[in-house]
C-alpha positions in Angstrom: 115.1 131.6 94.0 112.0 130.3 95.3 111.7 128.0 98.5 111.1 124.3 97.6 109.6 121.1 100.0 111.4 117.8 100.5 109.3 116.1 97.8 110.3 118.9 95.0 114.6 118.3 95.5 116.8 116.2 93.6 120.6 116.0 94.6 122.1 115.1 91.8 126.2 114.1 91.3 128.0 114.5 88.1 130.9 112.0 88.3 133.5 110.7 85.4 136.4 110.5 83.9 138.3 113.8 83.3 137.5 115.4 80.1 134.2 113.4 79.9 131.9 116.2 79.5 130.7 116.9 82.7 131.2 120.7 83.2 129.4 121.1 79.9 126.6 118.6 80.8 126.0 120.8 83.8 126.3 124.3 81.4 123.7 122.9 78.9 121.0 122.0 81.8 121.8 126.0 83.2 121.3 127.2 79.8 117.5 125.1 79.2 116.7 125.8 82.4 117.5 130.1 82.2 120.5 130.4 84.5 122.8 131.4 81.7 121.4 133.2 78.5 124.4 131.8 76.3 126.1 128.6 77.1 129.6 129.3 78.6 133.2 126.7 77.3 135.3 125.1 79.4 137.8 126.1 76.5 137.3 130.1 76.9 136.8 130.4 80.6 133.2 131.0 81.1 131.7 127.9 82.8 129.8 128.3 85.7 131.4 125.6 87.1 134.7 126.4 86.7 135.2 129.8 88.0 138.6 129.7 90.1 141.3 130.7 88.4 143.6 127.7 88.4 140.2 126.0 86.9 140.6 128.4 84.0 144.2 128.3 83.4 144.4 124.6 83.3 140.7 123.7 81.3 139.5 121.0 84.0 137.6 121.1 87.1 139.4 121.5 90.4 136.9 121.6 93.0 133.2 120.9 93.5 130.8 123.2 92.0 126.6 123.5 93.2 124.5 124.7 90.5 121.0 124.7 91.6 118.4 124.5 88.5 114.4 125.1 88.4 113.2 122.9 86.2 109.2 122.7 85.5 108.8 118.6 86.2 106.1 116.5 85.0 104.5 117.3 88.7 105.1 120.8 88.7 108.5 122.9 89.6 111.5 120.8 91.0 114.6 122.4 92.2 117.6 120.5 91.2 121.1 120.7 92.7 123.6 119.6 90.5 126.9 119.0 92.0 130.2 119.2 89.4 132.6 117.2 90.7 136.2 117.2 89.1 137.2 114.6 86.8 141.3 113.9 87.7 141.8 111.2 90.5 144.4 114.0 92.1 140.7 115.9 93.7 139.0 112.4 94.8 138.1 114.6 98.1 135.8 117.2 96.4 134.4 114.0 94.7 133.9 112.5 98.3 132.3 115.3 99.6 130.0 115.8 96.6 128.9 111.7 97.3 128.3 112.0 100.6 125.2 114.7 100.0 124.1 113.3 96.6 121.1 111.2 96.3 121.6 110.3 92.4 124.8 110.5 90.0 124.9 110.8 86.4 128.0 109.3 84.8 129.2 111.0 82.4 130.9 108.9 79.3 132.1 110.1 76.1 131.2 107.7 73.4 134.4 108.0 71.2 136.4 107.4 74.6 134.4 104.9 75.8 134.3 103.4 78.9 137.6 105.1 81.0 139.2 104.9 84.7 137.4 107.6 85.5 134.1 105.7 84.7 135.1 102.5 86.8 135.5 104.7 89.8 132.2 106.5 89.6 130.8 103.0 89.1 132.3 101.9 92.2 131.8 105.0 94.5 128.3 105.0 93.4 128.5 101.1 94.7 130.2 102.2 97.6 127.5 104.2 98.6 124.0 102.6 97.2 123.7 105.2 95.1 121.3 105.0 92.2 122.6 106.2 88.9 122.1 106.8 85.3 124.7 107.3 82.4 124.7 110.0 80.0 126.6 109.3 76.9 127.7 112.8 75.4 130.0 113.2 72.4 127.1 112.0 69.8 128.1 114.4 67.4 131.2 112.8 66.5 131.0 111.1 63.5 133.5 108.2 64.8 131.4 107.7 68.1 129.2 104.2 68.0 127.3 104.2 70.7 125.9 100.4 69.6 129.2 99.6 70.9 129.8 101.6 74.0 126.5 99.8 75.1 127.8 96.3 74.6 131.0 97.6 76.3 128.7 99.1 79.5 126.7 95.5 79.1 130.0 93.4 79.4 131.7 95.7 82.2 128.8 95.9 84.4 126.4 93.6 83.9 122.3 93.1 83.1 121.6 96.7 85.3 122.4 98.3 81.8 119.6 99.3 80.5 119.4 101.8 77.0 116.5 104.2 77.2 117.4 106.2 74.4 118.8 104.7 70.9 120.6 107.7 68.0 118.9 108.8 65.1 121.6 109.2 62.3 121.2 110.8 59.3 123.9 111.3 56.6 126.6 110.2 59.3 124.6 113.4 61.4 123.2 112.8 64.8 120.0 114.2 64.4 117.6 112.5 67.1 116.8 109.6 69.3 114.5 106.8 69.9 112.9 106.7 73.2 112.5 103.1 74.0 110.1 103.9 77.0 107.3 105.2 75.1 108.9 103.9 71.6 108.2 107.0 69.8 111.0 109.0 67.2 112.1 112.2 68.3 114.1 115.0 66.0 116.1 117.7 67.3 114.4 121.5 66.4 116.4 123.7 67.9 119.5 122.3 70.8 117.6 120.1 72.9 113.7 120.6 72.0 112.4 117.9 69.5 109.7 116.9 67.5 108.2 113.7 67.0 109.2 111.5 63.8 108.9 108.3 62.6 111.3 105.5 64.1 114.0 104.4 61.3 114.0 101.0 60.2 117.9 100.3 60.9 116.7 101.0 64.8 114.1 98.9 65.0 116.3 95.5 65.5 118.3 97.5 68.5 115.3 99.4 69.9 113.0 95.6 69.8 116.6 94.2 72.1 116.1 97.4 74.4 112.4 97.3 74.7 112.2 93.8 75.5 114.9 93.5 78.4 112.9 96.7 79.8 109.7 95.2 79.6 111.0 92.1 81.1 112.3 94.5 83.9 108.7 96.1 84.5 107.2 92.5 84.9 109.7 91.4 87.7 108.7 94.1 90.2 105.6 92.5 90.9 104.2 89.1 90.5 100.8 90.5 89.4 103.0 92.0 87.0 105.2 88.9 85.8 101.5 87.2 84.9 100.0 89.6 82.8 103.7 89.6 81.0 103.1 85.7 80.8 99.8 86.0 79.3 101.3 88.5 76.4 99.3 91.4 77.9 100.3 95.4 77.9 101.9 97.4 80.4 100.2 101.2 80.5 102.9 103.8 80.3 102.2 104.9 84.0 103.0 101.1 85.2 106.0 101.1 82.7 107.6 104.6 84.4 106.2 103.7 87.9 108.1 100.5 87.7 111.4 101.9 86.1 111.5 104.6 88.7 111.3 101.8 91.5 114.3 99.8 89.8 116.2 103.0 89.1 115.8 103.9 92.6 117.0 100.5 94.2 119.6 100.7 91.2 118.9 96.9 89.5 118.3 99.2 86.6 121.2 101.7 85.1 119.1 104.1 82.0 121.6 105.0 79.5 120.5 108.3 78.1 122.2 110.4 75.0 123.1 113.7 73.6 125.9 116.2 72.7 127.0 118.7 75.1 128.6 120.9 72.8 125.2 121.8 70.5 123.2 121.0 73.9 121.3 118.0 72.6 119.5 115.7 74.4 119.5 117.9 78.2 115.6 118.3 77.9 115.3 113.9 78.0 118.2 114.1 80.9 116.0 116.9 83.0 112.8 114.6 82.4 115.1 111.9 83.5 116.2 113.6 86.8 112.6 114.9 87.6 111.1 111.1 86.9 113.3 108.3 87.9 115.6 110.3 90.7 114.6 109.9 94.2 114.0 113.2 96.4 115.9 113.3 100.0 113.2 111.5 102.2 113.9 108.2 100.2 116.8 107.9 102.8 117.5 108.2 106.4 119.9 110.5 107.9 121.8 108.4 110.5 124.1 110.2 113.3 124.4 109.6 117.0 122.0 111.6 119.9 125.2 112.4 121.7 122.4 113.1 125.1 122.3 109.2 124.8 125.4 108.3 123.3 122.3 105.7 120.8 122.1 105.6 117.4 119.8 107.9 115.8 118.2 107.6 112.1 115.4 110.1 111.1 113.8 110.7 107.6 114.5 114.1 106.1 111.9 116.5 107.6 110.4 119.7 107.8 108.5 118.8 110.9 110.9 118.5 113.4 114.2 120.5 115.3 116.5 121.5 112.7 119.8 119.2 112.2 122.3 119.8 109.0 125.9 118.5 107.6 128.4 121.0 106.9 129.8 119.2 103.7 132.0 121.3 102.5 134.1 125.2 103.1 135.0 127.2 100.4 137.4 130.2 101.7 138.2 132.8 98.7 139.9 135.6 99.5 137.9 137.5 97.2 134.0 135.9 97.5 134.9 135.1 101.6 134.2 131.6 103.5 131.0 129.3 103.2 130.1 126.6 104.5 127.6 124.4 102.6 126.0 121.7 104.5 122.8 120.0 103.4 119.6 120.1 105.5 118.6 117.0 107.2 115.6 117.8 109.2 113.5 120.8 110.2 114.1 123.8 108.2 117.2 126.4 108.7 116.4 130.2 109.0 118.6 134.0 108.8 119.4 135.7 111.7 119.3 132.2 114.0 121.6 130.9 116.6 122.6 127.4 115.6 124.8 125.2 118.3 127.6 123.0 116.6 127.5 120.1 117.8 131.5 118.9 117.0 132.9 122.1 118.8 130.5 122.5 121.7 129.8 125.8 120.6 126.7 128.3 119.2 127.4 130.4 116.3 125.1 133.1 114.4 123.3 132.9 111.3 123.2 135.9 108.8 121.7 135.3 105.9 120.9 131.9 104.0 122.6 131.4 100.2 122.0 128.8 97.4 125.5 128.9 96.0 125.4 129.0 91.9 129.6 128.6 91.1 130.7 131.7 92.5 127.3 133.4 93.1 125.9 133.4 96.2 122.1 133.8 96.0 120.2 135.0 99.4 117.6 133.1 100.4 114.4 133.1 103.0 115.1 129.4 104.5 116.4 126.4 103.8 113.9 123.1 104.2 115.0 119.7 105.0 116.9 117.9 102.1 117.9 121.3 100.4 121.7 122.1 100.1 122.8 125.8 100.8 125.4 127.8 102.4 125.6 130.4 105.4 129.1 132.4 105.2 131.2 133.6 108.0 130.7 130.5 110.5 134.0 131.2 112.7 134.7 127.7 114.3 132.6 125.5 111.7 134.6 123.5 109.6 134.1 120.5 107.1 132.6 117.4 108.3 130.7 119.5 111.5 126.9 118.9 112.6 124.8 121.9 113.0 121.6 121.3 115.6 120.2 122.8 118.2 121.8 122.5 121.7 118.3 121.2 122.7 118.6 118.1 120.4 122.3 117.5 120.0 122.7 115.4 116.8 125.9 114.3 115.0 126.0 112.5 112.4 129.1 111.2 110.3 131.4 112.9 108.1 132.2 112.1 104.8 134.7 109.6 104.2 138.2 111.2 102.8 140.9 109.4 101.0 144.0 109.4 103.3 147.2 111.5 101.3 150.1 109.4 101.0 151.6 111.9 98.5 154.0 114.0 99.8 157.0 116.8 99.4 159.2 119.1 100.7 158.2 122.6 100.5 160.1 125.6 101.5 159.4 129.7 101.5 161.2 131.5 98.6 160.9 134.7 100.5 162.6 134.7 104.0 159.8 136.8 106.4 156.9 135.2 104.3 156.9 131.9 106.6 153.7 133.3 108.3 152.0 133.9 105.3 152.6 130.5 103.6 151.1 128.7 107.0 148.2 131.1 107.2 147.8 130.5 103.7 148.1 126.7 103.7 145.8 126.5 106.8 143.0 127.9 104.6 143.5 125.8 101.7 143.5 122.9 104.3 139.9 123.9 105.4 138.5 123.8 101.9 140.5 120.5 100.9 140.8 117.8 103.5 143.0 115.7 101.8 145.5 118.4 102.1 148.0 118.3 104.9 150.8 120.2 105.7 153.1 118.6 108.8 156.5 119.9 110.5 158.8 117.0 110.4 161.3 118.4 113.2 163.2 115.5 112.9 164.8 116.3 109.4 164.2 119.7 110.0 162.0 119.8 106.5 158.0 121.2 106.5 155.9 118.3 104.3 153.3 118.9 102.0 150.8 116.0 101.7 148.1 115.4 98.7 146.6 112.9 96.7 149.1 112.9 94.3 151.7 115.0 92.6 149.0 117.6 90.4 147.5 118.2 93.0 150.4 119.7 95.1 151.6 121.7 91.9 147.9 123.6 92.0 148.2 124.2 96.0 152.0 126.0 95.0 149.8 127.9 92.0 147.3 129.2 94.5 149.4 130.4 97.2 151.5 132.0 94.7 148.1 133.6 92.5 145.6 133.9 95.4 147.3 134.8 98.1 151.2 136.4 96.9 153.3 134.1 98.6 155.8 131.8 97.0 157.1 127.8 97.9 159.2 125.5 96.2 158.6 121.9 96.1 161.9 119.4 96.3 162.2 115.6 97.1 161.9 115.0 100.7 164.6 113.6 103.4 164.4 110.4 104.7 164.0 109.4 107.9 167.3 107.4 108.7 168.5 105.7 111.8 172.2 105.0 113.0 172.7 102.0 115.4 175.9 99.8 115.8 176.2 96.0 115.2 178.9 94.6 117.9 180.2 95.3 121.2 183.0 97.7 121.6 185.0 99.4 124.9 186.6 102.7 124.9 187.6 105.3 126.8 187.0 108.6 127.0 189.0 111.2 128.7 188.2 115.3 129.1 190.8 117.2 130.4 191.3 120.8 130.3 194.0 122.8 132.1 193.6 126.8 131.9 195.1 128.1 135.3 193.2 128.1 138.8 190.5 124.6 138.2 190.8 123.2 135.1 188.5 120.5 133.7 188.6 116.5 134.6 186.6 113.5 133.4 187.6 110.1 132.5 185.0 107.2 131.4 185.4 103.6 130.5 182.2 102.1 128.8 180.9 99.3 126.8 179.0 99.9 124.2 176.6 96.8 122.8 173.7 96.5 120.6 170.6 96.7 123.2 168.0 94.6 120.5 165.5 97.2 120.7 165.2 99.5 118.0 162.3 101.4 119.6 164.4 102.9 122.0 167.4 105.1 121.7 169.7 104.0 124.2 169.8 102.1 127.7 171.8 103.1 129.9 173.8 101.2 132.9 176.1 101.2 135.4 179.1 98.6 136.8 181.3 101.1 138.5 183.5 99.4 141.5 185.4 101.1 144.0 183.9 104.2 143.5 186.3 104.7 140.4 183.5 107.5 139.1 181.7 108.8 142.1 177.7 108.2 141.9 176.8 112.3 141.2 178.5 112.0 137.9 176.8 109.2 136.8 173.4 111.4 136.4 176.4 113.7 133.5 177.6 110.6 132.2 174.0 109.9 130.8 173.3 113.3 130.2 176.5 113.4 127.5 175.1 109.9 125.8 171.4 111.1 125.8 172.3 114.3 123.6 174.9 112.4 121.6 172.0 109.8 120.2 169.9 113.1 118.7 172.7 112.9 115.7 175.1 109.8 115.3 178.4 110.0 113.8 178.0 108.5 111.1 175.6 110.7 108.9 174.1 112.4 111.6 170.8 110.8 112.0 169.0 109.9 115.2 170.8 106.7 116.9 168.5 103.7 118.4 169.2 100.4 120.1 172.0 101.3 121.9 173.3 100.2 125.4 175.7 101.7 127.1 177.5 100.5 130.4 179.5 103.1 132.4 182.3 100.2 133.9 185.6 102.3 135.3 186.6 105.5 135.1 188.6 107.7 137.4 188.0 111.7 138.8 189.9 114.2 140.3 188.9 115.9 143.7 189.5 119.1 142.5 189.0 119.7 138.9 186.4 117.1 138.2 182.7 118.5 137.5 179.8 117.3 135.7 180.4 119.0 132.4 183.7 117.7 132.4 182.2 113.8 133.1 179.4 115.0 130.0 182.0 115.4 127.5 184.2 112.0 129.1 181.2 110.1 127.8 180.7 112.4 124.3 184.3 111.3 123.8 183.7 107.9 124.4 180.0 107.7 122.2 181.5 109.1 119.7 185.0 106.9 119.3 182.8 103.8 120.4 179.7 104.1 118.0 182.8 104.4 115.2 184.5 101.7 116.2 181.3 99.1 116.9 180.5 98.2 113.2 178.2 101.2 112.6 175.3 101.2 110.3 172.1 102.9 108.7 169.3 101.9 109.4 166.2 102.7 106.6 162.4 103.0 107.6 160.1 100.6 105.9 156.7 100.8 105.0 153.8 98.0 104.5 152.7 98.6 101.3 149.0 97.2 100.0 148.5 98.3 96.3 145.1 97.0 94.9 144.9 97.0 90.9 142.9 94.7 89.0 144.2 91.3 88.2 145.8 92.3 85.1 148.1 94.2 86.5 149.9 92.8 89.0 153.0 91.1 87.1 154.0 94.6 86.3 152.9 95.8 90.1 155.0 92.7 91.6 157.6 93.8 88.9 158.0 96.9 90.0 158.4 96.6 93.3 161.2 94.3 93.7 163.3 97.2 91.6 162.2 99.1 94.5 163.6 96.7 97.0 160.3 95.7 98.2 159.4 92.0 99.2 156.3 91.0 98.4 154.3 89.1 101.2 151.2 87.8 99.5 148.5 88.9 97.3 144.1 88.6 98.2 141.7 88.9 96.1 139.1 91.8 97.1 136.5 89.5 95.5 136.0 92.7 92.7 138.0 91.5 90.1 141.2 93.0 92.1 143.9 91.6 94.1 145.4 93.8 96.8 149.4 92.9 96.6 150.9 93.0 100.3 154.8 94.1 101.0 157.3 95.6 102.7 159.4 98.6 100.9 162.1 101.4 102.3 160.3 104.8 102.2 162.2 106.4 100.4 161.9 103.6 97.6 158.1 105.6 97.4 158.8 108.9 96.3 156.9 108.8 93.6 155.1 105.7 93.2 151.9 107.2 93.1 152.8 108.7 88.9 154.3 105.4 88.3 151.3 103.3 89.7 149.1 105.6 87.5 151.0 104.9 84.3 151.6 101.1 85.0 147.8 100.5 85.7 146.0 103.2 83.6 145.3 105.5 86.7 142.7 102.7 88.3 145.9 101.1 90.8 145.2 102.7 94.2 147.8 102.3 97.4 148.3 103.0 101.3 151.3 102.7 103.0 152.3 103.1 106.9 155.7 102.9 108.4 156.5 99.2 109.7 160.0 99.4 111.2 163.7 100.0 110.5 166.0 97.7 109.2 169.5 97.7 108.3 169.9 99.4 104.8 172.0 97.9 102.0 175.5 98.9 101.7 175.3 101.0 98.3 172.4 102.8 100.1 174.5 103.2 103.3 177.2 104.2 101.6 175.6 107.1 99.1 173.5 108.5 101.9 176.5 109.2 104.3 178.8 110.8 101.7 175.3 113.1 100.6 175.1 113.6 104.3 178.8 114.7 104.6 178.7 117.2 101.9 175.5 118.2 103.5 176.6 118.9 106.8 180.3 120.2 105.5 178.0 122.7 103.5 176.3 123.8 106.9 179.1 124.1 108.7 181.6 125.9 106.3 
């Protein structure tokens, strides 16, 4: 593959909804451009794109793809590197990742489906992130598809940015051809995506004057040279007419709505012109980072000219085609066999050779110039997110922005021995997928899986199990209960042991009271008189209530907000000892903590769901059958309301399915843990007789 400039790259994102039509969007420009001789199906398997195995199995994109095209622009050769990003809301990371080195994004809509989740959220991230976009409408072969009404649909859902560059020719019901309402001129399909010119059919011509005008009108704002000679009914050339679309394009006032069908590979050659004439290349933007020398902000244009700087976007490790990290060029111009200094880990690495990744080829290289997106492969202490620079000129600039996981299960190793293998394993699919995250909970002595959401998990238990031999099972988590006790009790707990020569003597009176703070597992006092319990035993007496609050008696979870007052007690001079004064107090805990009104206490999370404001009867709804209280409700002034409460934990396994299916998939939620408070008595009362079994179980 041949070297190309700053001016000659477009980085281009595919986003939309799952099943839209973007793997096949991205197969049809290989296949016009010469990567593949024969188009590959997502159907049999043979998609550059999707080439892991899980990809194949299940028919949808799992992770990003890179499939760098050369395409023979209007201005000579551009090299364009499409990024595939998955569809299903479970993968959001790969899409973040993908965003966060794009420079354009096509959204992919199919017209019988219409206007999906899927294509909200690529409208918004491409919001999020300034991104200027166009929309490709595929499916036009379907006889049921109206794409007169999927525009009105775009028009209405996001406003006067949507503009139609294309219009269908239809013959017989057939999708023969297109109107391009830039240079109004007819164009018939030969053979897949080349054309011939035609006459424009009169049913169009109501439609294509609607189109033409609102574009025209959009040329004549950019200037107000322009804007007069609109005025005064004169002509725009074609140059001024794409000159000006490309500038609205760019700052993304204008949305072009393009056409075609992916599956006979019409309409790719008027989305590669598209690309190559209204995308912008990398040095539209500024790469902005901090000069850690300085501690100061630092922006630069993307640039050959200067020391070399890059983002390590993503890490693909593959047992079988090894690690990469990809990272896009931001200035100067990465070369083999160099040393490059990372400037996250303080530390300099070597550079072998250079790839372009194509899906799972790796294609070597000579250099890599600023704005370019590549790979280098066996970086040992490079991981996602890193800045590459040299140690001269230490640059870093920010890492993409990944959604938090608040999906989460147990997960345990079928195969005793393999516990080695499952983490080793897990840690790699970590470094490839940051919204992954596994985490020991040694509390409830359980290992946590965390994801996006629930299909996500089930392909991380798929891969370990295909890629790398080594099985888990998922099962509903514990919960992270806490005993305390409600009113003040005094007991008395006495040891005694008697087994020939010194037997065993401790005897302890204490109060036990509620201390008010739940933060803290117990306090502990003294109020001995008379030297009743002589001081050195005082240090045992603790000891004895300190290991007692790991596991309460009452289902054996940690105890908090306890005090507890050593008041009398008595010794003996012989046969007292500090164990003996250690299990005095157990005694006492344990007959106390019974006796002072125990109960459970639940963790509670604050909850903010956002879903549009459709929605939230059935949100609200919902969570009061999950014992939640709802606090209030804002408005995120983007036609959503973000609902505010308080629910137990475990009242969330699983709310991320049932958000999806009460809101359509386009509800979205963060939780964190608030505080404990006292659980109801149903709850208190199931989760101690499941805990007695439980621990019955262990200890028969």
């Amino acid at each position: 593959m041949n070297v190309y400039g700053t001016q000659q790259i477009r980085n281009v994102v595919l986003l939309g909804h799952g099943g839209a039509g973007k793997t096949t969007a991205a197969e049809a420009m290989a296949y016009l451009t010469g990567v593949v001789k024969r188009m590959g199906k997502v159907t049999d398997g043979n998609t550059i794109s999707d080439y892991d195995k899980e990809e194949i199995k299940r028919q949808f994109s799992i992770s990003t793809s890179l499939i760098p095209l050369e395409y023979e622009g209007e201005d000579g050769p551009i090299k364009i590197n499409l990024l595939d990003t998955p569809g299903y809301f479970d993968f959001v990371g790969e899409v973040e990742e993908a965003i966060s080195v794009a420079d354009a994004a096509i959204i992919v809509v199919n017209c019988k489906a219409g206007i999906e989740v899927g294509t909200e959220k690529a409208w918004e991230i491409c919001d999020k992130y300034n991104l200027p976009r166009l929309i490709f409408v595929t499916n036009m072969d379907d006889d049921h598809a109206s794409y007169r009404e999927l525009v009105i649909k775009l028009e209405k859902q996001f406003g006067r940015k949507i503009a139609p560059f294309q219009l269908p020719i239809r013959e017989n019901e057939k999708f023969v051809g297109f109107v391009n309402v830039v240079k109004m001129a007819g164009r018939r399909f030969t053979n897949l995506s080349d054309y011939e010119e035609c006459d424009i059919p009169d049913y169009v011509q109501k439609n294509l004057s609607i189109a033409r005008d609102a574009l025209i009108e959009a040329v004549a704002e950019t200037s107000e040279e322009y804007m007069e000679r609109y005025f005064m009914g004169e002509e725009f050339t074609q140059e001024e007419i794409s000159a000006a679309l490309r500038e609205h394009v760019i700052d993304g006032s204008i949305v072009p709505v393009l056409l075609g069908s992916g599956i006979n590979c019409q309409g790719f050659r008027g989305l590669l012109q598209a690309i190559d004439k209204y995308f912008p290349t990398p040095d539209r933007y500024e790469c902005v980072g901090v000069d850690v020398s300085t501690g100061e902000r630092f922006t630069a244009k993307y640039n050959d000219d200067v020391s070399l700087s890059a983002r390590v976007f993503k890490t693909i490790v593959d047992p079988f085609i090894g690690k990469y990290s990809l990272m896009k060029i931001c200035t100067g111009v990465l070369k083999p066999d160099s040393t490059i200094y990372n400037v996250n880990k303080d530390t300099e690495e070597k550079v072998g050779k250079i790839y372009v990744l194509r899906g799972k080829d790796a294609i070597e290289v000579p250099e890599l110039k600023a704005g370019d997106i590549g790979a280098v492969s066996k970086l040992t202490v490079t991981q996602t997110g890193d800045t590459i620079a040299l140690k001269s000129a230490p640059i870093v600039y920010h890492k993409p922005e990944i959604s938090t996981p608040y999906t989460y299960m147990r997960y345990k190793t079928v195969n005793k021995g393999d516990d080695d293998k499952v983490s080793s394993a897990l840690s790699k699919l970590m470094e490839e997928d940051l919204t992954l995250k596994a985490v020991n909970d040694k509390e409830n002595r359980q290992l946590l899986l965390y994801g996006i959401g629930d299909q996500q998990l089930e392909v991380v238990v798929s891969k370990l199990a295909n890629r790398y031999k080594v099985a888990v099972e998922l099962s509903k988590p514990k919960f992270a209960f806490r005993e305390t006790l409600r009113k003040k009790v005094e007991v008395q707990g006495k040891y005694k042991k008697q087994s020939g020569g010194h037997g065993q003597y401790g005897d302890v009176k204490m109060e036990f009271e509620p201390s008010g703070d739940l933060e803290t597992p117990y306090v502990f006092e003294e109020r001995v008189f008379g030297g009743a319990v002589p001081k050195n035993y005082f240090p045992a007496v603790e000891k004895g209530i300190q290991e007692c609050v790991l596991k309460g008696p009452l289902a054996a979870y940690p105890v908090v907000g306890v005090k507890a007052t050593l008041v009398d007690g008595s010794y003996h001079p012989v046969d007292s000892s500090e164990m003996a004064f250690k299990m005095a107090a157990t005694l006492a805990f344990k007959k106390g903590f019974m006796e002072a009104n125990p109960v459970l206490l639940e963790p509670i999370a604050s909850l903010k769901v956002t879903v549009p404001d459709k929605f939230t009867g059935d949100v609200m709804g919902d969570l009061n059958r999950r014992r939640g209280r709802v606090l209030g409700m804002n408005s995120n002034h983007h036609g959503k309301q973000i609902i505010e409460a308080d629910v137990p934990m475990s009242e969330l396994f699983g709310y991320n399915t049932d958000l999806r299916s009460m809101t359509g998939g386009i509800g979205e939620f963060e939780y964190e843990f608030s505080r404990y408070e006292q659980a109801p008595g149903d709850v208190q009362k199931k989760e101690v007789e499941a805990r007695a079994s439980k621990l019955d179980a262990e200890e028969g």
